[in-house]
N, C-alpha and C positions, 0 to 999 in steps of 0.2 A: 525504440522509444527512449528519451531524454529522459535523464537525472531530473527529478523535479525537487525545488525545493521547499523547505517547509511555507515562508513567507506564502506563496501561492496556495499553498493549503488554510492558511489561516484569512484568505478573500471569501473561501468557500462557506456555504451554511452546511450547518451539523448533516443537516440531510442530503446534502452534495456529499460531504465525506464520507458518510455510511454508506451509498452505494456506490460509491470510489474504495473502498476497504471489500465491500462482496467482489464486485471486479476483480481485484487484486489474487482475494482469498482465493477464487477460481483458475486464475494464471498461474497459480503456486501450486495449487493441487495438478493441472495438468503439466506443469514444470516438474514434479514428483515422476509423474509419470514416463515421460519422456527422457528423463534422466535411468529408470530403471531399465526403459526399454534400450536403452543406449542412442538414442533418436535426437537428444537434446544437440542444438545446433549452434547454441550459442548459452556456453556455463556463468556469464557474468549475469547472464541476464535473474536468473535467480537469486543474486544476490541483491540485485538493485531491486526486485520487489520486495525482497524479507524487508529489505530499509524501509522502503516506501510503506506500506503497510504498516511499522512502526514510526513512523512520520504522522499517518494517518491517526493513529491510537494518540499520539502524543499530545498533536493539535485538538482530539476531540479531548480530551484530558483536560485542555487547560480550558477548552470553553466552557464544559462540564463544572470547574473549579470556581469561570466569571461569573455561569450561572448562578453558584450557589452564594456565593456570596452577597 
């Protein structure tokens, strides 16, 4: 899976991102897994979700912040 960037996350509505961020959180906990079991096949790949997942947080942050204003 491709590096995504934020610009593409800020197309999405709030409710695309939220269940774009559970996806995530799900790949990371079995990325946890597979790492302990020594099974993980590919180590980058966990990093580019911790990013992504804070991409995701970021982007709902700031719509959160257009909201309120």
């Amino acid at each position: 899976m491709a590096k995504v960037k934020a610009e593409s996350f800020r197309a999405s509505t709030a409710d695309e991102l939220k269940t774009k961020l559970v996806e995530l959180k799900k790949e990371q906990f079995n990325l946890r897994f597979q790492v302990a079991s020594g099974e993980l096949e590919n180590p980058a790949r966990k990093q580019i979700v911790r990013r992504e997942i804070a991409r995701i947080k970021t982007v709902l942050g700031e719509k959160a912040a257009a909201a309120g204003k």
